[in-house]
Steps between C-alpha positions, in 0.01 A plus 500: 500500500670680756547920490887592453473727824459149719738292316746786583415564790560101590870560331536787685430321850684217388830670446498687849482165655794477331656767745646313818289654809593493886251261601337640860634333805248506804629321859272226644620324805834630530559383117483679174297459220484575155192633288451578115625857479137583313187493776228357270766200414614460904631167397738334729849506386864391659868549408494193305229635254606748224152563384200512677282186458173652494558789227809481409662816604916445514632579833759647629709384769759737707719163541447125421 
């Protein structure tokens, strides 16, 4: 049986990801790109993605 204080702090966590984030651009070669804005995640992520595919986190994109 799990202890209320993890299941809501999973709900909690769950609904921030729910808050489009600025994902972090970085250059490499004269090209951009994008990273998960969250460093643990630091999933890869492009303008065609609205979440990230490693944890999920909606992103935010100045202009599609």
């Amino acid at each position: 049986m799990m202890d209320n204080r993890v299941i809501e702090e999973r709900i909690i966590n769950a609904l921030r990801q729910q808050e489009p984030m600025e994902p972090r651009k970085q250059e490499l070669g004269g090209g951009f790109y994008y990273k998960c804005h969250w460093l643990s995640c630091d999933g890869d992520v492009n303008k065609f993605m609205d979440f990230c595919p490693k944890c999920g986190q909606r992103i935010l994109w100045e202009s599609k």
